[in-house]
C-alpha positions as CSV (number, residue, x, y, z in Angstrom):
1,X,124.1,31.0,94.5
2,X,127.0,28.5,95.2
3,X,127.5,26.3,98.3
4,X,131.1,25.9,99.3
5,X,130.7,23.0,101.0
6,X,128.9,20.1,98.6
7,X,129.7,17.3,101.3
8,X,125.8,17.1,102.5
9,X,125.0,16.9,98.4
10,X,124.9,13.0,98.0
11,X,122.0,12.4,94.7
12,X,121.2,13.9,92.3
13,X,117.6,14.8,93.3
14,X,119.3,17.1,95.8
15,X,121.2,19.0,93.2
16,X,118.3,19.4,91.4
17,X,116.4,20.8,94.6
18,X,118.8,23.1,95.8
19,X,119.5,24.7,92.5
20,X,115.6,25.0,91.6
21,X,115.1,27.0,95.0
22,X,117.7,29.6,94.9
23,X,118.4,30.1,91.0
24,X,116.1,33.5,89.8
25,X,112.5,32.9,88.3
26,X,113.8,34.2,84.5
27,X,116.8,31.9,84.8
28,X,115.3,29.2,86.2
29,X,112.5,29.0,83.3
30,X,115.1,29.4,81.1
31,X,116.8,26.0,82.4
32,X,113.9,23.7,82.8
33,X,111.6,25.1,80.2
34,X,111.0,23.7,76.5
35,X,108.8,24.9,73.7
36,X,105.2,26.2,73.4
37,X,103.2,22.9,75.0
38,X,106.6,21.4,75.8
39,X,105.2,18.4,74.6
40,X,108.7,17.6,73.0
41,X,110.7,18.3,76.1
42,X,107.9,15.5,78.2
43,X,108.3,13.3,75.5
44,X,112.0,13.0,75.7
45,X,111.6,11.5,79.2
46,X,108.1,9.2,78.6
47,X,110.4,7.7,75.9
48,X,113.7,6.9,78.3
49,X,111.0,5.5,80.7
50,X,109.1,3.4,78.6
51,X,112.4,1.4,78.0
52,X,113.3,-1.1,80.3
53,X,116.7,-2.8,81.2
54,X,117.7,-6.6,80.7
55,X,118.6,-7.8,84.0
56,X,121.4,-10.8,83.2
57,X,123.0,-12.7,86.4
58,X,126.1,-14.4,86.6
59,X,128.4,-12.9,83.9
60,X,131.5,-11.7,85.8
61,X,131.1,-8.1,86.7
62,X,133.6,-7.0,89.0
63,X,135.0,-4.9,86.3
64,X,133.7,-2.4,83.8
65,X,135.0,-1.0,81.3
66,X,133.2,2.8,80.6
67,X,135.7,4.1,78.4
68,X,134.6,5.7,75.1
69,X,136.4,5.7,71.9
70,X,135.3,9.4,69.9
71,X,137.1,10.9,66.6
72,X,140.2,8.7,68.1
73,X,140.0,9.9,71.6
74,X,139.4,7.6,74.4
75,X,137.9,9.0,77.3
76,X,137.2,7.7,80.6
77,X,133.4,7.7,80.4
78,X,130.3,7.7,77.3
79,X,128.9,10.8,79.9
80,X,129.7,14.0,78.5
81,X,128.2,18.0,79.3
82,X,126.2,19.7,76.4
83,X,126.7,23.2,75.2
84,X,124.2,25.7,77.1
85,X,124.3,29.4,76.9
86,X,123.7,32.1,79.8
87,X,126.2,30.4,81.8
88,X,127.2,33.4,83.4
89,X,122.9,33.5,85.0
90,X,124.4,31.0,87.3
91,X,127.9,31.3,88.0
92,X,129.9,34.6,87.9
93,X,132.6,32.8,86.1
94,X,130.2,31.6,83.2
95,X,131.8,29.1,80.8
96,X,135.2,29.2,82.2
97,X,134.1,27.9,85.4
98,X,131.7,25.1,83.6
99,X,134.5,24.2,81.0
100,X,136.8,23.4,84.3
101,X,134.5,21.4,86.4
102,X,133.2,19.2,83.5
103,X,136.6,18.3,82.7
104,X,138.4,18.0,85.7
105,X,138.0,13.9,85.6
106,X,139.2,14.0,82.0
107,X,135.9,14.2,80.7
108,X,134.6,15.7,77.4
109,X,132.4,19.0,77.4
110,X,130.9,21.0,74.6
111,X,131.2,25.1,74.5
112,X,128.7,27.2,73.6
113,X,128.8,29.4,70.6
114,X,128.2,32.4,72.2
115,X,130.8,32.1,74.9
116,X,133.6,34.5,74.5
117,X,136.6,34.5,76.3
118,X,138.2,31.2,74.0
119,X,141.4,31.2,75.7
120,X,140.4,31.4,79.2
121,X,138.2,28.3,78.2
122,X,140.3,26.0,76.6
123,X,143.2,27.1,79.8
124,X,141.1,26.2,82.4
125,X,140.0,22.9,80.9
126,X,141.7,19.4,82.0
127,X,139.8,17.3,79.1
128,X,139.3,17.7,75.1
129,X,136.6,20.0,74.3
130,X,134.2,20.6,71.5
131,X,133.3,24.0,69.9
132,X,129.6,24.4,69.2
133,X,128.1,27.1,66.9
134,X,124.8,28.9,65.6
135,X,125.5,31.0,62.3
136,X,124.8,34.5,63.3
137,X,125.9,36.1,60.3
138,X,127.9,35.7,57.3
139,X,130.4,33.3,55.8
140,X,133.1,36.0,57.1
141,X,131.5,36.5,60.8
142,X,131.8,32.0,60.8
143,X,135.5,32.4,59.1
144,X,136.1,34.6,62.4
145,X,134.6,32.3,64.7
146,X,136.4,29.3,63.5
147,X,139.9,31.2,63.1
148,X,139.4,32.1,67.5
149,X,138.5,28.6,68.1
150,X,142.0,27.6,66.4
151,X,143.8,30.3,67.6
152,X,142.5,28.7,71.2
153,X,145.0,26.2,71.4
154,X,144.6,22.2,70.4
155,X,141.9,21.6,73.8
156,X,139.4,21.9,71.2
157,X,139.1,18.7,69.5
158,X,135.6,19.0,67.5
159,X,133.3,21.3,66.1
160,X,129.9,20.6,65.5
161,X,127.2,23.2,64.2
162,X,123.3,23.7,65.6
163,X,121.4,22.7,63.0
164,X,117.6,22.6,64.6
165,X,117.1,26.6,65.1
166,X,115.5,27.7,61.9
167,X,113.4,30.2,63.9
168,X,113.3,30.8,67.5
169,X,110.9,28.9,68.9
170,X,107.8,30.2,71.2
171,X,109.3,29.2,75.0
172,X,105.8,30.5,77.0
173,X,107.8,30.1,80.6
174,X,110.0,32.8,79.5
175,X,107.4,35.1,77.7
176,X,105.4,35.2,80.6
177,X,108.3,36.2,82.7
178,X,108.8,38.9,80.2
179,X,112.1,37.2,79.5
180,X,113.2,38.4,75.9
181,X,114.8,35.7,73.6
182,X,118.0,35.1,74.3
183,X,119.6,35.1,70.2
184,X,120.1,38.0,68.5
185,X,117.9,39.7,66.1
186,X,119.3,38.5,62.8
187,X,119.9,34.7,64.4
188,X,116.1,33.5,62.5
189,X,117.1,35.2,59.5
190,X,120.8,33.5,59.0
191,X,119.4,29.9,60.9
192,X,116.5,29.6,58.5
193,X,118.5,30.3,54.9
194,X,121.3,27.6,55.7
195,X,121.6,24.8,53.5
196,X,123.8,21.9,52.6
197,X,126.0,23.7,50.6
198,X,126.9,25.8,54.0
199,X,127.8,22.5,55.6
200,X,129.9,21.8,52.6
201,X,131.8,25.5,52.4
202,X,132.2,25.0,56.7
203,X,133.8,21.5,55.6
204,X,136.3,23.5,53.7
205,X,137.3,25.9,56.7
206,X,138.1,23.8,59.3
207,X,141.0,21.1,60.1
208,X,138.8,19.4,63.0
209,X,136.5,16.7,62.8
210,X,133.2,18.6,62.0
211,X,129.4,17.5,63.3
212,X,126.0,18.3,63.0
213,X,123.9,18.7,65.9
214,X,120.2,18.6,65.7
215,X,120.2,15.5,63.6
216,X,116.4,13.6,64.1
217,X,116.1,11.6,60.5
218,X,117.9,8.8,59.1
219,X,117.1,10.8,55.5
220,X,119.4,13.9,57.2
221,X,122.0,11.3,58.4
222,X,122.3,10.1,55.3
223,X,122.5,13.2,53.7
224,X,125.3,15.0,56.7
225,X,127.7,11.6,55.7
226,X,127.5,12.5,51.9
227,X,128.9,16.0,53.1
228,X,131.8,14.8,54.5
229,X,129.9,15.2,58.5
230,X,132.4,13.5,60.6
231,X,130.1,13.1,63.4
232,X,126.3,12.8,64.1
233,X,124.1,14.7,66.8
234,X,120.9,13.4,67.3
235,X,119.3,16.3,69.5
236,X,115.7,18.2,69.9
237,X,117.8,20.6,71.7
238,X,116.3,19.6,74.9
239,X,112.8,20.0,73.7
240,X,113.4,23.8,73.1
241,X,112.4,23.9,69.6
242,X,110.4,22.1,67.9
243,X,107.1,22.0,69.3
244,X,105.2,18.4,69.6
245,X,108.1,16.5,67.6
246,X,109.7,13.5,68.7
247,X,111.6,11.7,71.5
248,X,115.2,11.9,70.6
249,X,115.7,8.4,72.2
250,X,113.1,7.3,69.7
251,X,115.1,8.6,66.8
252,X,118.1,7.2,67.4
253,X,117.8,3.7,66.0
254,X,116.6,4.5,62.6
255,X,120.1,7.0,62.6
256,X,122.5,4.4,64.0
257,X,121.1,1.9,60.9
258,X,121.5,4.3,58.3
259,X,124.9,5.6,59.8
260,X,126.3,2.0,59.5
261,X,129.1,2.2,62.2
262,X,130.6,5.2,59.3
263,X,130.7,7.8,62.1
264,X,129.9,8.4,66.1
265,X,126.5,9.1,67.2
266,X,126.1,11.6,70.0
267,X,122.7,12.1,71.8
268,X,121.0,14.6,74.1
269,X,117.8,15.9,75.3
270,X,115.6,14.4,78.4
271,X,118.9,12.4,79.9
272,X,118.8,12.6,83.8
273,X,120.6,9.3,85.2
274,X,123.3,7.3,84.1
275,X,120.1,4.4,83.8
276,X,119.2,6.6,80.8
277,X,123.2,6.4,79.1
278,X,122.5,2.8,79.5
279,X,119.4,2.3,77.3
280,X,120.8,5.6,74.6
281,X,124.5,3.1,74.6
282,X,122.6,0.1,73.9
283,X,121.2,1.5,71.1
284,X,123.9,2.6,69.5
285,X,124.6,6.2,71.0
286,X,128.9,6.8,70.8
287,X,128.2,9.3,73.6
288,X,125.5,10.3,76.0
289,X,125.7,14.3,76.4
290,X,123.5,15.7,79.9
291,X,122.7,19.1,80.1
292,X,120.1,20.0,82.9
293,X,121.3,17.4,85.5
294,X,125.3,18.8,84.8
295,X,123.4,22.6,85.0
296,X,122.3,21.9,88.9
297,X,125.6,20.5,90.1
298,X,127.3,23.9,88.4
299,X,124.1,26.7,90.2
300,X,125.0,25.0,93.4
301,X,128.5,24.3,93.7
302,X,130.3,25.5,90.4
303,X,133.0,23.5,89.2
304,X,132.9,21.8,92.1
305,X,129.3,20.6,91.6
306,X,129.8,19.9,88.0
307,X,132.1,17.3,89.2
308,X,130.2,16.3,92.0
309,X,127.3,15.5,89.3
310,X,129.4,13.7,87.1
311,X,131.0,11.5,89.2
312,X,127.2,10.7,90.9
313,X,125.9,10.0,87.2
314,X,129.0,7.5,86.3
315,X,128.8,6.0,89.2
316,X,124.9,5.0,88.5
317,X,126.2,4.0,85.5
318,X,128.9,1.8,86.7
319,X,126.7,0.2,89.2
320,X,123.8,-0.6,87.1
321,X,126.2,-1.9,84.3
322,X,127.1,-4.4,87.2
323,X,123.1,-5.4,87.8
324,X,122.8,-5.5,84.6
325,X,125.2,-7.8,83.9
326,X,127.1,-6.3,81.4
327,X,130.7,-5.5,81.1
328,X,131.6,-2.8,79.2
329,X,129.7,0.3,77.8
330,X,130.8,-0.3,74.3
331,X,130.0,-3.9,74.2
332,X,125.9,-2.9,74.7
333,X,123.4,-3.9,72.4
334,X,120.0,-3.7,71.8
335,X,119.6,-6.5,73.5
336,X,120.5,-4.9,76.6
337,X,116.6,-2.9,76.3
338,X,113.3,-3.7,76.0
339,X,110.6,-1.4,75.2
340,X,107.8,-1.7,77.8
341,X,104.1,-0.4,76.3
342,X,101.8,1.6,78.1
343,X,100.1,-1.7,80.0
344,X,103.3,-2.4,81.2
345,X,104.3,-5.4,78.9
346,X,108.1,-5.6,77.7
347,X,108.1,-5.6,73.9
348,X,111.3,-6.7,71.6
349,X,113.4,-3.8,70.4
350,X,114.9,-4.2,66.8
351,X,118.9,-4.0,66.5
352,X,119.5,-1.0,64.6
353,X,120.8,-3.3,61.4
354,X,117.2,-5.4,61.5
355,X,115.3,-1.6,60.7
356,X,113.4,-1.7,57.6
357,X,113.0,1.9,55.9
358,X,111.7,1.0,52.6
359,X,107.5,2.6,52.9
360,X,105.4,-0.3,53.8
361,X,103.6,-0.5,50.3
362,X,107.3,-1.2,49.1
363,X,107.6,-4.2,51.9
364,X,105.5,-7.8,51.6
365,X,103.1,-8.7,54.0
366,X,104.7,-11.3,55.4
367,X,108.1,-9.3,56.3
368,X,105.6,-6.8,57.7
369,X,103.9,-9.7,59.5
370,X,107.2,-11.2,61.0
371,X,109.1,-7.4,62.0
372,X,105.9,-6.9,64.3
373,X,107.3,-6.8,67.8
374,X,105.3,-9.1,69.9
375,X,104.7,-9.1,73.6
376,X,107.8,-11.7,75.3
377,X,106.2,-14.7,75.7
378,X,102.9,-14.6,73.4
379,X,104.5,-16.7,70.5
């Protein structure tokens, strides 16, 4: 399934090509499939498209600055690799090999919670890492799993726990393959019975910073920093769950506002260029995770193509920072993005501090009157 020789692989698009014609059927509808209508997984990108870039001229560009500051790491780029299971459906090497390619440039990459083999991981990797995790049993199987991730050595910076898979959700591409789910049996039963005081007794087990992933409300932000959540994950886990729910580009503002600059934000789900870590960084995003686009690069050239994908993706970003006129990934700002509406007219986006939660029969007119965005130019 790997080609030796990724010289003739120069975009993206040809990643995505080669890997889509020689990974298996079940796998392959695994990768690029989302839930039920997959309305959730086509929303993620209409949303990332329907924002537009500020183009500014004439700043100074000839150097940018992409480095990222997360949990007191700094790392060379926003750009980091999701956790994704069934790693081993296209590599031999599975997680190993994915945990090595991801980090070879110093990068950050997330492991999956079902990936065994914790050593090998966290010896192969040239980058700080982040342990992800479904509950799949008891307080004493998640004890376990927390005690290997320490006993793996200090690569692993993080943890952060799944938080969106109350039940498993209906993926039609893989039932009409036959393909059985991929979690176990009891996985629904322990995922749908967690509750904030689980977040709080996981606080108490673990030295590392601790997130939540599958954030999509400023109510549940609100409520993961009154746990003691060091970190926010605003995900929709790729559009693989939730049916028909919402972008998680969308989401993000209301969470930056209510999160207050308190902790990083960490996003996911329908990201495909470094254009996209642009518009998710400007509106507040810490760090922009890919999963998909870093999945191609790794069918079709391993570690190898990992990197290959990575470097591609930052270097999109780098060069579009330039025409964008903007300096430095951590200096964006809403300003940086306008939404543009289905006619094709840019509309103001509010900076995440100007969001108004209150309910609207809690608001005066006239503040509702004056928040309306308005087309640029009809004053």
């Amino acid at each position: 399934m790997t080609d030796a020789d990724l010289s003739a692989y120069r975009t993206l698009s040809q990643f995505e090509a080669r890997a889509q014609a020689t990974v298996p059927p079940d796998a392959l509808a695994y990768a690029i499939g989302g839930s039920a209508s997959e309305a959730t997984l086509e929303r993620n990108r209409r949303a990332l498209q329907h924002l537009g870039i500020e183009q500014r001229v004439l700043v100074g560009v000839k150097s940018i600055d992409t480095s990222a500051h997360f949990l007191g790491l700094t790392l060379p780029s926003p750009l980091i690799v999701c956790p994704m299971g069934g790693m081993y459906r296209f590599h031999a090497e599975g997680d190993v090999e994915m945990a090595r390619g991801a980090t070879r440039d110093g990068g950050m990459t997330v492991v999956a919670g079902g990936a065994s083999g914790l050593d090998a991981i966290a010896a192969s990797a040239t980058g700080p890492l982040i342990f992800q995790l479904y509950w799949s049993g008891d307080r004493a199987w998640v004890a376990d799993r927390l005690q290997q991730v320490a006993a793996a050595g200090d690569q692993f910076k993080a943890f952060c726990l799944t938080v969106d898979a109350a039940a498993y959700s209906r993926r039609e591409r893989d039932i009409v393959l036959n393909v059985p789910p991929r979690s176990p049996a009891r996985l629904p039963d322990t995922q749908s019975a967690l509750t904030w005081e689980d977040v709080d007794w996981v606080r108490t087990q673990l030295s590392l910073p601790f997130g939540l992933k599958g954030v999509m409300t400023a109510h549940d932000a609100a409520l993961a920093l009154d746990h003691g959540v060091d970190f926010i994950w605003v995900s929709n886990h790729g559009g693989r769950q939730l049916d028909d729910g919402r972008a998680t580009i969308d989401a993000l503002s209301e969470v930056v506002d209510v999160v207050g600059g308190r902790a990083p934000i960490v996003i996911d789900s329908g990201f495909r260029r470094g254009t996209d870590a642009i518009k998710a960084l400007a509106l507040g995003a810490t760090l922009v995770a890919f999963g998909r686009t870093a999945l191609w690069g790794f069918a079709v050239g391993g570690a190898d193509g990992v990197q290959k994908v990575l470097r591609l993706l930052n270097e999109e970003l780098v060069i579009n920072m330039k025409l964008a006129g903007q300096r430095s990934t951590r200096q964006l700002t809403p300003t940086a993005v306008r939404r543009i509406d289905a006619s094709g007219f840019a509309v103001s986006v509010a900076r995440p501090r100007d969001v108004d939660h209150r309910p609207l029969d809690q608001r005066p007119l006239d503040e509702l009157v004056s928040s309306t965005p308005k087309l640029i130019g009809a004053e």
